[in-house]
C-alpha positions as CSV (number, residue, x, y, z in Angstrom):
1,X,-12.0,-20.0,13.6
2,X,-9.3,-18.1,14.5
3,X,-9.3,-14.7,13.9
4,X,-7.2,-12.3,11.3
5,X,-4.4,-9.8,13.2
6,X,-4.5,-6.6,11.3
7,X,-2.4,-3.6,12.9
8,X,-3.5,-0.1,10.9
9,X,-0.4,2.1,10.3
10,X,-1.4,5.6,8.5
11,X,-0.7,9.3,10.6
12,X,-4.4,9.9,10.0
13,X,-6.7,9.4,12.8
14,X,-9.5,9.5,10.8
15,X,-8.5,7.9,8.2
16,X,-7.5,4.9,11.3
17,X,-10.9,5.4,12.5
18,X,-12.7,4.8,9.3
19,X,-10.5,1.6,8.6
20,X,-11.4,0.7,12.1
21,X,-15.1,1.1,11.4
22,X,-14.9,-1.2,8.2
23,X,-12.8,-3.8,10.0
24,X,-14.2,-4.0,12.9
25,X,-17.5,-5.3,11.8
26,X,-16.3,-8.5,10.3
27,X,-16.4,-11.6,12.9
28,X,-12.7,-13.4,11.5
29,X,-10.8,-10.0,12.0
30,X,-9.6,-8.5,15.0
31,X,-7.5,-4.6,14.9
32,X,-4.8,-5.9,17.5
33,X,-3.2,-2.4,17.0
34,X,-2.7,1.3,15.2
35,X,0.2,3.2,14.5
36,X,1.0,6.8,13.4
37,X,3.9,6.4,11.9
38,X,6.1,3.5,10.1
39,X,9.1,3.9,12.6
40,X,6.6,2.5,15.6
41,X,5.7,-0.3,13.2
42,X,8.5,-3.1,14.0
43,X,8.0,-3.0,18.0
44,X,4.0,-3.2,17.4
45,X,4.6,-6.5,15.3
46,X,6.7,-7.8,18.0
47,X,3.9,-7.3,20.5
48,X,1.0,-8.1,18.6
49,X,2.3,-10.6,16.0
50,X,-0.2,-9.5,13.3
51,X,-1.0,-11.4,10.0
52,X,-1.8,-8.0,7.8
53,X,-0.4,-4.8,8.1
54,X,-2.7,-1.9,6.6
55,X,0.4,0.5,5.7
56,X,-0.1,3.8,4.9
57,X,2.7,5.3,2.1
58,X,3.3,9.2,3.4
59,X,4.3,9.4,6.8
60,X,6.4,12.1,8.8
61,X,9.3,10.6,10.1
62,X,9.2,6.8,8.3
63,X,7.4,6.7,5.5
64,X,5.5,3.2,4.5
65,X,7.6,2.6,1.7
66,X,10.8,2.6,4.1
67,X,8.5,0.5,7.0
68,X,7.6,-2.2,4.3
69,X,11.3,-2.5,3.2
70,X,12.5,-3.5,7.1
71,X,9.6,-5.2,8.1
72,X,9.5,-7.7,5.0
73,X,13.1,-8.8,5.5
74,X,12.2,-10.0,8.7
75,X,11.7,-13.9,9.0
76,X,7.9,-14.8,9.4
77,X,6.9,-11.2,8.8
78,X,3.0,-10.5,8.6
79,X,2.0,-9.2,5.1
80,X,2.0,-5.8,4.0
81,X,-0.8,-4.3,1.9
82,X,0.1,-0.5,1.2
83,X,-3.1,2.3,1.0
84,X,-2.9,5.4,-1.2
85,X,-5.1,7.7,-2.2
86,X,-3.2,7.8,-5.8
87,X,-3.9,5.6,-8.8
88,X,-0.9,5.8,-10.5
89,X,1.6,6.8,-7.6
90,X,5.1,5.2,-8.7
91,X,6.2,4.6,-5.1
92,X,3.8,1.9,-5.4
93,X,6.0,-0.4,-7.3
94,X,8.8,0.3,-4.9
95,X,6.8,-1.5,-2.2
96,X,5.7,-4.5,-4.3
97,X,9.2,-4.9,-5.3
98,X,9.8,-4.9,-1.5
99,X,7.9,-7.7,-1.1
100,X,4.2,-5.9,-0.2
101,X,1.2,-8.4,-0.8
102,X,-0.3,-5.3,-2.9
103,X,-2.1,-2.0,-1.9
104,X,-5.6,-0.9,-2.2
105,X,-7.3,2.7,-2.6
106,X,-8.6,4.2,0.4
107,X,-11.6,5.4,-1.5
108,X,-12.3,1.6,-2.2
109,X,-15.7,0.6,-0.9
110,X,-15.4,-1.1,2.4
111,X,-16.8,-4.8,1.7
112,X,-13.8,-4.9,-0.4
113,X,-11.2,-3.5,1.7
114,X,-12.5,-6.1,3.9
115,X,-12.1,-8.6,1.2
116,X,-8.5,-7.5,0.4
117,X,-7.8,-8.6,4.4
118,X,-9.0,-12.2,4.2
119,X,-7.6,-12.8,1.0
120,X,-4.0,-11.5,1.4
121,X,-3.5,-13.5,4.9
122,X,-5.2,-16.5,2.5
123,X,-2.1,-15.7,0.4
124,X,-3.5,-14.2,-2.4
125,X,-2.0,-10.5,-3.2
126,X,-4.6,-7.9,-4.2
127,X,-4.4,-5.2,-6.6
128,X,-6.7,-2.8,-6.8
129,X,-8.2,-3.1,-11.0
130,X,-8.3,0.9,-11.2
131,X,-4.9,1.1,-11.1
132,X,-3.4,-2.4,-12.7
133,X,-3.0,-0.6,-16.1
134,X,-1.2,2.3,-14.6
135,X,1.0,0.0,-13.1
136,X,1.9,-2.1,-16.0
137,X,2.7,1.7,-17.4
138,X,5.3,2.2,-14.8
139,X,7.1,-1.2,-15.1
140,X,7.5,-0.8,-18.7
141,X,8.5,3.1,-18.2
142,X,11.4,2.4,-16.0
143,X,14.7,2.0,-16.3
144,X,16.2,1.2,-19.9
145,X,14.2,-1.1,-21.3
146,X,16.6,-3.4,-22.9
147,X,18.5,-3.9,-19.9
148,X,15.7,-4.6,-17.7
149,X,14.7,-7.0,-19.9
150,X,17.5,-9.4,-20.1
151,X,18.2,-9.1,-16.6
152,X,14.7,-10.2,-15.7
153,X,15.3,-12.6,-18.2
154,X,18.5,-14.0,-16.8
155,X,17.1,-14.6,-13.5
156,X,14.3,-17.0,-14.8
157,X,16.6,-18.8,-17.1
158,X,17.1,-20.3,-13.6
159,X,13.8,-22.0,-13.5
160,X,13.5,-25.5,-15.1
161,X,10.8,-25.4,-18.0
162,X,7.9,-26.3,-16.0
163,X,8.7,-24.0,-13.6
164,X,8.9,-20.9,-15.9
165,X,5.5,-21.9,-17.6
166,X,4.0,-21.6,-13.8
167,X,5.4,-18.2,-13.3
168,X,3.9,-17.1,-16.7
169,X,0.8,-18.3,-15.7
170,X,1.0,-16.4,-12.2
171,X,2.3,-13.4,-14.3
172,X,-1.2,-13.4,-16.0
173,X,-3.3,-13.3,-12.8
174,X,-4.2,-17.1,-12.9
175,X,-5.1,-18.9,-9.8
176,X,-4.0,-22.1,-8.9
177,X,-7.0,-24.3,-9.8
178,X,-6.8,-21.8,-13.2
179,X,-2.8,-23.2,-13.7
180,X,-3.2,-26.4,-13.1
181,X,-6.2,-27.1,-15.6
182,X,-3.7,-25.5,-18.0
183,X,-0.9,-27.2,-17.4
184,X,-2.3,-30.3,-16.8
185,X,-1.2,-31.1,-13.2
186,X,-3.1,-31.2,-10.1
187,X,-3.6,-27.5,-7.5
188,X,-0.7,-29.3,-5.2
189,X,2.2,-29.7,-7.9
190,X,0.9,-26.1,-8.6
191,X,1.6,-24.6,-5.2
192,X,5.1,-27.0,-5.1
193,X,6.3,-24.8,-8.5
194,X,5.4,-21.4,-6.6
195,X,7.0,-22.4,-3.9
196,X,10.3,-23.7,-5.8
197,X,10.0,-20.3,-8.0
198,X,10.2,-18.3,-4.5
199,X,13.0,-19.7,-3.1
200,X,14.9,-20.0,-6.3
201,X,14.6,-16.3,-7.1
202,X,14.8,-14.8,-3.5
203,X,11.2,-13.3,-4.0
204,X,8.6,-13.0,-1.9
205,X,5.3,-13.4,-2.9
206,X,3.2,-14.0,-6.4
207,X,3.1,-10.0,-7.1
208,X,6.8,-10.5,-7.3
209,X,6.7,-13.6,-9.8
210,X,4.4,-11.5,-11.9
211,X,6.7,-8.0,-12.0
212,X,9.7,-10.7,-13.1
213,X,7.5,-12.0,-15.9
214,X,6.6,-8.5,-17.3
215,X,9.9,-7.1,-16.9
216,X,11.0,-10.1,-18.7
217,X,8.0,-9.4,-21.2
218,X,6.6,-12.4,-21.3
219,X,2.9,-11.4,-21.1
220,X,1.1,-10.0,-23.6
221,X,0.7,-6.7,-22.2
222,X,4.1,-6.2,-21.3
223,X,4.7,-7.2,-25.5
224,X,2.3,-4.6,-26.5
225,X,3.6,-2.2,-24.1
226,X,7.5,-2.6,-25.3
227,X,5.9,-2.5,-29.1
228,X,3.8,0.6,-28.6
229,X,5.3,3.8,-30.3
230,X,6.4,6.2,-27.2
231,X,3.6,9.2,-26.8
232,X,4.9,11.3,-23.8
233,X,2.4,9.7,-21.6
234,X,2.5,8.7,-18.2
235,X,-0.2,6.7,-17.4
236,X,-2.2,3.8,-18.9
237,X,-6.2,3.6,-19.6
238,X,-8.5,1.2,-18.4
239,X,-8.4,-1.7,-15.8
240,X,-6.8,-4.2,-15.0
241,X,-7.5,-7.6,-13.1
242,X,-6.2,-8.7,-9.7
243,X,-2.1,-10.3,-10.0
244,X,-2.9,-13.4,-8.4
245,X,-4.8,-16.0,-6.5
């Protein structure tokens, strides 16, 4: 079986080492190469041809957010998960938006940072659950509301019908075995719609599909969240569930 290509960007040695400790132990992933900083992250993908960057968000001269910007417009670029040591840092959704597979914690235990790895270069994004309520905070704490809504809105009014339910369904965190025994189509047709929703809306991955569909508040959170009498607050409570599979 060939082996994942993971390149570790964070200006931390230590925290390097430490992913390099977790990593190293699994037999499907290989650390083809570390960087300090996001502006020495284009020219190591050119040499090592990675399938997951580990990217770091605070960095001296480039920061992560600004690395996973450039690197994602690139064609066949490896996927980006971003760490953070914040739950409910907003610079977060800047990344997803750029097309980031999703981010993890660094205090996350290691099986599942190891876990997060496989599973995004399977083509699953990952969000860590601690934070998925904070996030859905953000998105409906952003710009004007209204606004936000009927563009998000507009741009899936250019889905045909089936299409749309599929990128509901992804909005909710379903899987595609989950989406097709709900719609009543086989896994193949599923992966056919995502694909078809991709390319028609110039986005990237599922985490993508889902942001549209809340912005567009067509999940029930993003409902309750529009409804929900405006306290001051910040940040969400509880957890959330991963945004796709």
């Amino acid at each position: 079986m060939t082996a994942i290509k993971v390149l570790l960007v964070d200006d931390d040695p230590l925290v390097r080492a430490g992913l390099r400790f977790m990593l190293g132990g699994a037999d499907d992933i290989e650390i083809v190469g570390e960087a300090g900083d996001g502006s020495e992250v284009e020219a190591l993908v050119d040499r090592h041809h990675p399938d997951v960057v580990l990217m770091d968000i605070r960095m001296p001269t480039v920061d992560g957010l600004a690395a996973t910007e450039t690197l994602r417009r690139r064609e066949g670029a490896p996927e980006v998960v971003v760490l953070t040591t914040f739950h409910a840092d907003e610079q977060v959704l800047r990344a997803l938006r750029a097309g980031a597979a999703g981010f993890v914690l660094k205090d996350t235990a290691p099986a599942e940072i190891v876990d997060a790895v496989r599973r995004v270069a399977a083509g699953t994004p990952v969000l860590s659950p601690t934070v998925t309520r904070q996030l859905i905070t953000q998105v409906a704490g952003g710009d004007p509301q209204q606004d936000r809504r009927e563009r998000a809105r507009a741009r899936l009014d250019s889905l045909a019908e089936r299409e749309r339910e599929v990128a509901v369904a992804v909005g909710r965190g379903h899987s595609n075995a989950e989406i097709a025994g709900e719609l009543y189509m086989s896994v193949a047709t599923v992966k056919t719609h995502v694909s078809r929703i991709l390319a028609k809306l110039g986005l990237n991955n599922r985490v993508q599909i889902a942001l549209l569909t809340h912005d567009a508040e067509l999940l029930p959170e993003a409902a309750e969240a529009a409804e929900a009498p405006e306290n001051g607050s910040g940040t969400g409570r509880g957890s959330g569930s991963d945004a796709g599979a």
